[in-house]
C-alpha positions in Angstrom: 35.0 26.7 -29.1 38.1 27.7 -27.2 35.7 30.5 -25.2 34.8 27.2 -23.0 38.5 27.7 -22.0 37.4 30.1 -19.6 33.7 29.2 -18.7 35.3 25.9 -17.4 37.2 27.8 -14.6 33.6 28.6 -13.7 33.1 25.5 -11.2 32.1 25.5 -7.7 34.1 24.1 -5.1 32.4 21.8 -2.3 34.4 24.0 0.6 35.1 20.9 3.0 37.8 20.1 5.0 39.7 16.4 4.5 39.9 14.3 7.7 39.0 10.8 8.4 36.0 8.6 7.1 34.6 5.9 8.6 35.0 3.9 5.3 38.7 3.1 4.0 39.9 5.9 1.9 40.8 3.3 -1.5 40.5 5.1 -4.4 40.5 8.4 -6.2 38.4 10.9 -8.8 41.1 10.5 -11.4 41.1 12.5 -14.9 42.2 11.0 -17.9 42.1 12.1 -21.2 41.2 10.4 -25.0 44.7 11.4 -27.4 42.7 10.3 -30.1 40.6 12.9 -30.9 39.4 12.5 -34.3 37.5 16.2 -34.9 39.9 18.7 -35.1 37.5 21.9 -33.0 37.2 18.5 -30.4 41.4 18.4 -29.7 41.4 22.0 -29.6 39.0 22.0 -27.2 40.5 19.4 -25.2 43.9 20.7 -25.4 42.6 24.1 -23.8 40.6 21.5 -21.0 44.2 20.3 -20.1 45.8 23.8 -19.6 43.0 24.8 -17.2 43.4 21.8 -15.1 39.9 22.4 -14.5 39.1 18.8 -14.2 41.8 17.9 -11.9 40.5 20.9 -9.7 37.2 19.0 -9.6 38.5 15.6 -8.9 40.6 17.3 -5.7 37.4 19.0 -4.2 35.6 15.5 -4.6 38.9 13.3 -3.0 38.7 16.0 -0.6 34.9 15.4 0.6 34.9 11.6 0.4 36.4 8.3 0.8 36.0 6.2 -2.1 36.4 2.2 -2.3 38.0 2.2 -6.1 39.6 4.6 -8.5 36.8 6.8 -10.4 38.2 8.4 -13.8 36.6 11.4 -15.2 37.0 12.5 -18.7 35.5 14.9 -21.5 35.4 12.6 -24.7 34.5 12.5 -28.6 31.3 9.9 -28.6 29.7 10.5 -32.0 26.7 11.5 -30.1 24.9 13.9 -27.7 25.5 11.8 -24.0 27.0 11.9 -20.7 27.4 8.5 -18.5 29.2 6.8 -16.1 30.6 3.0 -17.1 30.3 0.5 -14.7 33.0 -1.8 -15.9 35.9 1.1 -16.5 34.6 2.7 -13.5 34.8 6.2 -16.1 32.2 9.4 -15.8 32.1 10.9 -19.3 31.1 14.4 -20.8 31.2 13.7 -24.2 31.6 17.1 -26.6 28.7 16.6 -28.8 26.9 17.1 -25.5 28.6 20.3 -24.8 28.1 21.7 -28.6 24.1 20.0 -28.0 23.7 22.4 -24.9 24.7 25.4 -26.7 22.4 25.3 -29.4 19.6 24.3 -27.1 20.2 27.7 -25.2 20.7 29.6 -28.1 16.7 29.5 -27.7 17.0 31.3 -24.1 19.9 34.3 -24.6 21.3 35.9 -27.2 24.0 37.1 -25.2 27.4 35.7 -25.6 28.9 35.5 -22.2 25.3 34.8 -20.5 24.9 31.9 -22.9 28.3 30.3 -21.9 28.2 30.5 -18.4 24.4 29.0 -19.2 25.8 26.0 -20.8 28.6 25.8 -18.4 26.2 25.5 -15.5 24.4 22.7 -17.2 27.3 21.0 -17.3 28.3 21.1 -14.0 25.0 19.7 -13.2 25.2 16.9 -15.5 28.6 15.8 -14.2 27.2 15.7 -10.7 24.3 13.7 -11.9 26.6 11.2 -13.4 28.7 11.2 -10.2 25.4 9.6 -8.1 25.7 7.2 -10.5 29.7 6.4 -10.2 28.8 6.8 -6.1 25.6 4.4 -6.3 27.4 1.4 -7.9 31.2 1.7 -6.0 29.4 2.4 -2.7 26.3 0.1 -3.4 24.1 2.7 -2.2 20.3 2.4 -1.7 17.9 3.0 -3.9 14.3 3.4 -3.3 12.7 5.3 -6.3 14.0 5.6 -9.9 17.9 5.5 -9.6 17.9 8.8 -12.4 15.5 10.9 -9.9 18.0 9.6 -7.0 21.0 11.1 -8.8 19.7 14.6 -10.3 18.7 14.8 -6.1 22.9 14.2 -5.3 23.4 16.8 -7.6 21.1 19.3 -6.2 22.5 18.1 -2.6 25.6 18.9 -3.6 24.9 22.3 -5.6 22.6 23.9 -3.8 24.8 24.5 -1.2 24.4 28.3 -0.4 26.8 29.7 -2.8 25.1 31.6 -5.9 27.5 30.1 -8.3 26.3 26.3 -7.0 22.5 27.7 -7.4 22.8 28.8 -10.9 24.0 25.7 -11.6 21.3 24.2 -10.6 18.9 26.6 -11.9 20.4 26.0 -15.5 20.4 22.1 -15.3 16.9 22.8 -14.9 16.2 25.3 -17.7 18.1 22.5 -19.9 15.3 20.0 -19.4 12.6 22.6 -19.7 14.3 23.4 -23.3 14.6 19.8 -24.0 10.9 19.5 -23.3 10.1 22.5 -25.1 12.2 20.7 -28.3 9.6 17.7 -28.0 6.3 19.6 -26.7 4.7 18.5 -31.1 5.8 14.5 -30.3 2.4 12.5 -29.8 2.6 11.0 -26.0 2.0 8.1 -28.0 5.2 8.3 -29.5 6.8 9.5 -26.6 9.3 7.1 -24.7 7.3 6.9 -21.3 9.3 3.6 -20.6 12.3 5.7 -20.0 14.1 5.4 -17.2 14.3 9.2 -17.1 11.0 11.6 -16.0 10.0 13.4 -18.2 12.0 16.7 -18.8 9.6 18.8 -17.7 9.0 16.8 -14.6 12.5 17.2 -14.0 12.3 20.9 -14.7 10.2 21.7 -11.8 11.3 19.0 -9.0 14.8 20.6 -9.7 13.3 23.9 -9.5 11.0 23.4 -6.3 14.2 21.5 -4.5 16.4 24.7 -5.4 13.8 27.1 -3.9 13.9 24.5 -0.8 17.6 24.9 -0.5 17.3 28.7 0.4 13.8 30.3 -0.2 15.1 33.5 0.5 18.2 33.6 -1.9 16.0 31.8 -4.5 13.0 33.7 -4.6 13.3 34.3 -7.8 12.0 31.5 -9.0 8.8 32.3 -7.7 8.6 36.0 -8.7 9.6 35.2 -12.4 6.3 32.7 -12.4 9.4 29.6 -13.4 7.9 27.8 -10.2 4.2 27.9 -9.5 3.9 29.1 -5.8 1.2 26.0 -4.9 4.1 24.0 -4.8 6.3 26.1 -2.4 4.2 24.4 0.3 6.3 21.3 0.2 9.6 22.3 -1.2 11.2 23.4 1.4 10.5 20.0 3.5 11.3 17.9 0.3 14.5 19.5 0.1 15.1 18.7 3.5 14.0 15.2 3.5 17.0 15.0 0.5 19.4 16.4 2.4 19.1 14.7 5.3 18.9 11.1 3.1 22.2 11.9 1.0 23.7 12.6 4.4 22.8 9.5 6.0 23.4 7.4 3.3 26.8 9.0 2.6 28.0 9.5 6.4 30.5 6.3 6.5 32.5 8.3 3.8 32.0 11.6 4.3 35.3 13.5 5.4 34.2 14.7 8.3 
């Protein structure tokens, strides 16, 4: 696993400018790290994580952008299973490494190619970690929320991805695919049997919302979609204002600790 080393320096900066918030300025993105790694590809994994100081780099850009009330740690960790989450009561964002290995067999099904496959799974990544961010951001802040808390969150990381930059929109374009490939696993599976009670949409609902608020971002750059038939052009109608209508919510509810 150590070609991660490099797809990790892959991330995309948020570009602002650290001045004053409204809110205090309390706390910090903080990384930490697990020293007891018990699989031996996991501690040479993280080993090479530490070198790259990749995860600092991403704590920085985020200290940089916003005022927080507490400490948030961020981590890459052994879990025993296929996850990432944030905890509430140690205030921690985790990655966990059967999640990263999970990701790369689930593309395996997309590209054969070995540098388009990493940067693939890297991007999903990236995603992910944003999504678990909202979550860190919607419990420290106590943030509004008016729909399902998991739609709320994959919408901060598209707000915060889809920024312009072609590195933050393949980002968001491969979180995407990842659900589509997860649905794809699970298209056989009864809807009976199914776990509609989730707190999560479906995956392939989350496919396309992802998808049509990418296309939103920047028709033009993300055209693509469309062309390649990943996006059905009956819902381009509404995109565009969707996308906006996230923006401009993340914003507003953000503004108080936003570096301006």
């Amino acid at each position: 696993m150590r070609f991660w080393l490099i797809a990790l320096l892959y991330c995309c900066p948020l570009n602002t400018i650290a001045q004053q918030a409204k809110m205090p300025d309390r706390g910090d993105v903080k990384v930490i790290w697990n020293n007891n790694i018990n699989d031996a590809v996991f501690r040479d994994f993280q080993e090479g994580i530490k070198h790259t100081k990749i995860l600092d780099a991403i704590a920085a850009d985020i200290n940089g952008y916003l005022a927080l009330p507490e400490d948030i740690y961020i981590t890459f960790d052994e879990c025993r299973t296929s996850n990432a989450f944030y905890d509430q009561d140690s205030r921690k964002v985790t990655i966990c490494y059967e999640m990263v290995s999970y990701l790369y067999e689930l593309f395996k099904a997309k590209t054969s190619n070995q540098t388009e496959l990493r940067e693939m799974v890297m991007n999903a990544i990236i995603f992910i970690f944003y999504h678990e961010m909202g979550h860190a951001l919607i419990d420290l802040m106590d943030l509004p929320v008016t729909g399902k808390e998991e739609d709320t969150v994959d919408n901060f990381s598209i707000f915060l991805l889809a920024d312009g930059s072609r590195k933050g929109s393949r980002a968001v374009l491969d979180g995407a695919i990842a659900f589509y490939l997860m649905g794809e696993s699970t298209q056989n599976v009864p809807l009976k049997n199914m776990e509609l009670w989730d707190e999560h949409s479906l995956d392939h609902q989350r496919f396309y919302h992802i998808l049509c608020m990418l296309y939103g971002s920047n028709p033009e750059q993300n055209g693509a979609v469309i062309r390649k038939k990943m996006l059905p052009a009956v819902m381009t109608t509404r995109c565009e204002e969707d996308y906006q209508k996230i923006k401009k919510g993340w914003l507003k509810v953000l503004d108080a600790w936003i570096k301006h």
